[in-house]
C-alpha atoms as an extended CHARMM CRD file, in Angstrom:
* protein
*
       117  EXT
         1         1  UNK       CA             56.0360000000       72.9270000000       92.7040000000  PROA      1               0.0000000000
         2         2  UNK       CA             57.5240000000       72.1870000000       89.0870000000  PROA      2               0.0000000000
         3         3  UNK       CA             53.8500000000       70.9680000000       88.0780000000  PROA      3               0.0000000000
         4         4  UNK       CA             52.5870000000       74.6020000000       89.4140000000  PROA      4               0.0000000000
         5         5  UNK       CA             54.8870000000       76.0660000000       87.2680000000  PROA      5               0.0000000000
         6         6  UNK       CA             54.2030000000       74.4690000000       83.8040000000  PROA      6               0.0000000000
         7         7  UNK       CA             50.7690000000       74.9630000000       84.6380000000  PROA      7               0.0000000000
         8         8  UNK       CA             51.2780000000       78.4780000000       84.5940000000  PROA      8               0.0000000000
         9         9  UNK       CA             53.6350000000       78.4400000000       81.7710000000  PROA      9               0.0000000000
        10        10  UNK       CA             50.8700000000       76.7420000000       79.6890000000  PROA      10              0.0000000000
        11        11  UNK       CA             48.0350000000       78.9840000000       80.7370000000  PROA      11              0.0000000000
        12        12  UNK       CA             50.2240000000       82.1190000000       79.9700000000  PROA      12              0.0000000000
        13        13  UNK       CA             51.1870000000       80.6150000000       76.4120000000  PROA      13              0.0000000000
        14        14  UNK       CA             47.8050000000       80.1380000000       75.7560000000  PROA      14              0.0000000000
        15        15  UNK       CA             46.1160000000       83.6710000000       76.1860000000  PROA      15              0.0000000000
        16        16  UNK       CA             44.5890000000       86.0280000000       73.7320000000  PROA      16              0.0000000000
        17        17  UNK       CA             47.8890000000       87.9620000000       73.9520000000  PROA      17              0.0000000000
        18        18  UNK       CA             50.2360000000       85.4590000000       72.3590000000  PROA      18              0.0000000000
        19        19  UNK       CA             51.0060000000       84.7590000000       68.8440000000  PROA      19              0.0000000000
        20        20  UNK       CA             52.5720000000       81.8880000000       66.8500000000  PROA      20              0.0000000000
        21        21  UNK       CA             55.4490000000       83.3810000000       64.3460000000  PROA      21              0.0000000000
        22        22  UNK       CA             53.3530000000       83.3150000000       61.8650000000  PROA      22              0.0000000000
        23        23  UNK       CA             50.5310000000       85.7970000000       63.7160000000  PROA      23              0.0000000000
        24        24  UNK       CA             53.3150000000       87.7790000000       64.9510000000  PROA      24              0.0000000000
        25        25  UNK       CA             54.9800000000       88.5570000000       61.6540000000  PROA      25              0.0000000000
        26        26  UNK       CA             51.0850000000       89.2970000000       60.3090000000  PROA      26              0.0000000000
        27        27  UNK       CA             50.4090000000       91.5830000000       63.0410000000  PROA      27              0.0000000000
        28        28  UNK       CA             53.7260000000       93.6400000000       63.3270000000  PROA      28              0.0000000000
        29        29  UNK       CA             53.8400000000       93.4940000000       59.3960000000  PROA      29              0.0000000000
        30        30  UNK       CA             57.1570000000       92.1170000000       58.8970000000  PROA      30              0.0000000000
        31        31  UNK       CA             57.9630000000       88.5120000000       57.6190000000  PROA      31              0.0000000000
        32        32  UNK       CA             58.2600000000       85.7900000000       59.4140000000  PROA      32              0.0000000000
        33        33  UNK       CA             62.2800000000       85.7890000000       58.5370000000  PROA      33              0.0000000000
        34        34  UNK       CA             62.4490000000       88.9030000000       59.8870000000  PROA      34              0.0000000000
        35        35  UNK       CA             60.5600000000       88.4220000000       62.9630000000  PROA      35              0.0000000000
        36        36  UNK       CA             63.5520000000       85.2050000000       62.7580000000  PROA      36              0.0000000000
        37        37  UNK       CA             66.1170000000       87.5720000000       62.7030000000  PROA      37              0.0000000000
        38        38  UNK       CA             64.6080000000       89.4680000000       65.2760000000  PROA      38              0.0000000000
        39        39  UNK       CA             64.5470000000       86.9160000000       67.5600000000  PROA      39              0.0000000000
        40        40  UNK       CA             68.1360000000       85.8160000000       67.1290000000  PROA      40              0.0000000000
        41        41  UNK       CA             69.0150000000       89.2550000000       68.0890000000  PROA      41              0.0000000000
        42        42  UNK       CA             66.6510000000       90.1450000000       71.0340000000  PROA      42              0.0000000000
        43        43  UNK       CA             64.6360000000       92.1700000000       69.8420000000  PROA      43              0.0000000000
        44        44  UNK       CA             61.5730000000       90.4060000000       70.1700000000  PROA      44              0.0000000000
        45        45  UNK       CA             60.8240000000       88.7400000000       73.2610000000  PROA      45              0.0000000000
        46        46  UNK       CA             59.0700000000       85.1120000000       72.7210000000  PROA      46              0.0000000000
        47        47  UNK       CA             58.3060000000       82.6800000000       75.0510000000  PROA      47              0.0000000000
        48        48  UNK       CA             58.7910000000       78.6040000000       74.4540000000  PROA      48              0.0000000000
        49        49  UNK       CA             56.8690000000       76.0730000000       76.2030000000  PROA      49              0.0000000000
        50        50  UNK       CA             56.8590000000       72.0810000000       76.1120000000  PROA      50              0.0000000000
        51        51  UNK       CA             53.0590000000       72.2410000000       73.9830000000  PROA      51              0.0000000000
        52        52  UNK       CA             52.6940000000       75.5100000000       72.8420000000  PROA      52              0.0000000000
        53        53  UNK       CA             56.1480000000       76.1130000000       70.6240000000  PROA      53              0.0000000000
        54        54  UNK       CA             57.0930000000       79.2750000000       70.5260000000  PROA      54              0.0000000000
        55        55  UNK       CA             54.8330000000       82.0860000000       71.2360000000  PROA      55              0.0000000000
        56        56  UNK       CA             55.0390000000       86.0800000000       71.3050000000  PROA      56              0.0000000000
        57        57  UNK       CA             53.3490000000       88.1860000000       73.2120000000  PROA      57              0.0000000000
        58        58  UNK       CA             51.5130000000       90.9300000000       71.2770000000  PROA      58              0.0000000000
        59        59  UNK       CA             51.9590000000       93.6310000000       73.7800000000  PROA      59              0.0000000000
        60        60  UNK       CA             55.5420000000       94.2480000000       72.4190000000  PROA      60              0.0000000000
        61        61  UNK       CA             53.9420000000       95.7520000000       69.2870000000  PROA      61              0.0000000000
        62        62  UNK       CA             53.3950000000       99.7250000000       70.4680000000  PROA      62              0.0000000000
        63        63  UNK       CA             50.6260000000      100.9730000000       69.1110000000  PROA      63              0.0000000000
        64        64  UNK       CA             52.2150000000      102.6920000000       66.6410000000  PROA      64              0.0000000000
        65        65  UNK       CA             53.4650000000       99.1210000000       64.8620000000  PROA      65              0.0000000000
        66        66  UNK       CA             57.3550000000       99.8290000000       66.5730000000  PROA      66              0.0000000000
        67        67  UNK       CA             58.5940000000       96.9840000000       68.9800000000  PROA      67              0.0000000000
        68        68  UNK       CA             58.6640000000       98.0100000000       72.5360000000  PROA      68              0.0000000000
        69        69  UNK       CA             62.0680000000       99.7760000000       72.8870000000  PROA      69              0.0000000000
        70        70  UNK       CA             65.2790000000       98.4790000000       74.6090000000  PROA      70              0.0000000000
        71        71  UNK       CA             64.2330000000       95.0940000000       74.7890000000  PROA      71              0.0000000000
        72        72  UNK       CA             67.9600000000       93.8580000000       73.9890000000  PROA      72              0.0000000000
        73        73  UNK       CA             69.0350000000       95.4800000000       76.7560000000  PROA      73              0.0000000000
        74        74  UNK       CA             66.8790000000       94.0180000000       78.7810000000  PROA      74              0.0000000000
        75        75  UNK       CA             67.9290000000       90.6420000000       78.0360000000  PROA      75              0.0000000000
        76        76  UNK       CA             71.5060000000       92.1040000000       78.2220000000  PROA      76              0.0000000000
        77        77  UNK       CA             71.0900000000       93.1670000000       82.0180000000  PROA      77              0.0000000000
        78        78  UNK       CA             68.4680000000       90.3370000000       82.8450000000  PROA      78              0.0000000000
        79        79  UNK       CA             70.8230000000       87.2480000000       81.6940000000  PROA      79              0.0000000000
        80        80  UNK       CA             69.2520000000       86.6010000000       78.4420000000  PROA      80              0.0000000000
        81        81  UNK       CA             66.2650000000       84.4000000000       79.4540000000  PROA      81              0.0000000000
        82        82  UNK       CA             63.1650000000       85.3590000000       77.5990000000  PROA      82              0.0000000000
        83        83  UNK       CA             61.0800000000       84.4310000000       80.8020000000  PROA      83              0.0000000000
        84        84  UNK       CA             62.6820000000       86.0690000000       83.2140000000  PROA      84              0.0000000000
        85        85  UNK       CA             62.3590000000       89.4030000000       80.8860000000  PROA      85              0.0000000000
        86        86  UNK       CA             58.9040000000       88.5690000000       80.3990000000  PROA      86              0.0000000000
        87        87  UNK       CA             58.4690000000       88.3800000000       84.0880000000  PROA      87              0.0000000000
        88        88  UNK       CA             60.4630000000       91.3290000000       84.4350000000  PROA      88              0.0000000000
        89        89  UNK       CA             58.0940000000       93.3850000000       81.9820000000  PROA      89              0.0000000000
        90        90  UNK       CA             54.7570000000       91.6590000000       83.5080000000  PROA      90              0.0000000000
        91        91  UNK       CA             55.2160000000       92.4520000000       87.1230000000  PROA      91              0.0000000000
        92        92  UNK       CA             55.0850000000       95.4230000000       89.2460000000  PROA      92              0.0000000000
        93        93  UNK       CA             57.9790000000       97.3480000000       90.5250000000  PROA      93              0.0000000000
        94        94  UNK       CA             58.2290000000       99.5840000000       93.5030000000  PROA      94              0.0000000000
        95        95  UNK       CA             61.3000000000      101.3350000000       91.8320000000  PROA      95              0.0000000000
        96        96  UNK       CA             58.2960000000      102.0490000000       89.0210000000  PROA      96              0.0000000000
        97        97  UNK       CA             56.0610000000      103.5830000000       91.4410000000  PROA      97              0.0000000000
        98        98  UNK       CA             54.2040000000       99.9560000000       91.5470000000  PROA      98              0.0000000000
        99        99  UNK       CA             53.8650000000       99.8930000000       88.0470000000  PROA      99              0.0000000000
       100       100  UNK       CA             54.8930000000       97.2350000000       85.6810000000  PROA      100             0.0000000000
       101       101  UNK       CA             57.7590000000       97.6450000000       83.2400000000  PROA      101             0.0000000000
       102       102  UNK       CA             56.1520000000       96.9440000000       80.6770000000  PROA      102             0.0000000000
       103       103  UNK       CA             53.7560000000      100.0130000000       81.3590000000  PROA      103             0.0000000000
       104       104  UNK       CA             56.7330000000      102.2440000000       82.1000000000  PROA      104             0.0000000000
       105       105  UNK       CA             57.9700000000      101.5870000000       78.8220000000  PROA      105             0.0000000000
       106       106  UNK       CA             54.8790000000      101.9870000000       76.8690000000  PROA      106             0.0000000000
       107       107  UNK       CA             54.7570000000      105.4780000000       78.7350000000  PROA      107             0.0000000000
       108       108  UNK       CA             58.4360000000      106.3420000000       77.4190000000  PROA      108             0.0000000000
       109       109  UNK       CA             60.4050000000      105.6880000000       80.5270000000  PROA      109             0.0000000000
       110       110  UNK       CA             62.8780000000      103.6830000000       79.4570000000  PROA      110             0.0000000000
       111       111  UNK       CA             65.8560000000      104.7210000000       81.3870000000  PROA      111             0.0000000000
       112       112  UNK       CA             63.5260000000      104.4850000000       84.4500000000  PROA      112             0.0000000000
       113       113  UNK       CA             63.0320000000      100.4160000000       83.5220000000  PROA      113             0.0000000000
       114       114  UNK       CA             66.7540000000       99.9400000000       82.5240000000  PROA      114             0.0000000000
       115       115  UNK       CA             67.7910000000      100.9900000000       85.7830000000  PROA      115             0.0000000000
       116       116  UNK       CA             64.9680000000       98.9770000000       87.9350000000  PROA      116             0.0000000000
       117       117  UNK       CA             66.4300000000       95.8340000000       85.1120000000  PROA      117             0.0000000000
């Protein structure tokens, strides 16, 4: 079962959707210190895996170059593990209608997705 998850761990760190730091900071046009700082604080949501390093997932930029919002509290009411938010954001919900959180909050309903958290 452990080998099933690593697996899955690796193929998920290595889609077209995550970035190293580096890639990250270049995309969301900050520096890589501040995507540092970022991460310290929660407010960036990056994923670490035994090959892979750390990795972030470029969904969290909105399309207007802002991070997805309230991702501190997420990690606030979800324990603070950066896979379980990311789980949390990449799976459907029935208190979401079905839909994922991550969706919900790309469509503004954040309180919605705080109170599914």
């Amino acid at each position: 079962m452990r080998e099933k998850g690593v697996s899955r761990a690796f193929e998920i760190l290595s889609g077209r959707e995550m970035l190293s730091a580096a890639e990250f900071a270049k995309f969301s046009s900050v520096s890589r210190e501040a995507v540092r700082g970022k991460h310290q604080r929660g407010e960036v949501l990056d994923l670490r895996g035994a090959k892979r390093g750390l990795r972030f997932p470029k969904w969290q930029v909105t399309p207007n170059g802002k991070l997805l919002p309230d991702l501190p509290q997420l990690f606030d009411l979800l324990g603070g593990d950066s896979w379980t938010v990311y789980r949390f954001l990449t799976q459907h919900h029935p208190e979401l209608e079905g839909d994922t959180a991550l969706s919900a909050l790309q469509r503004g309903k954040v309180s919605r997705v705080l109170a599914a958290a």
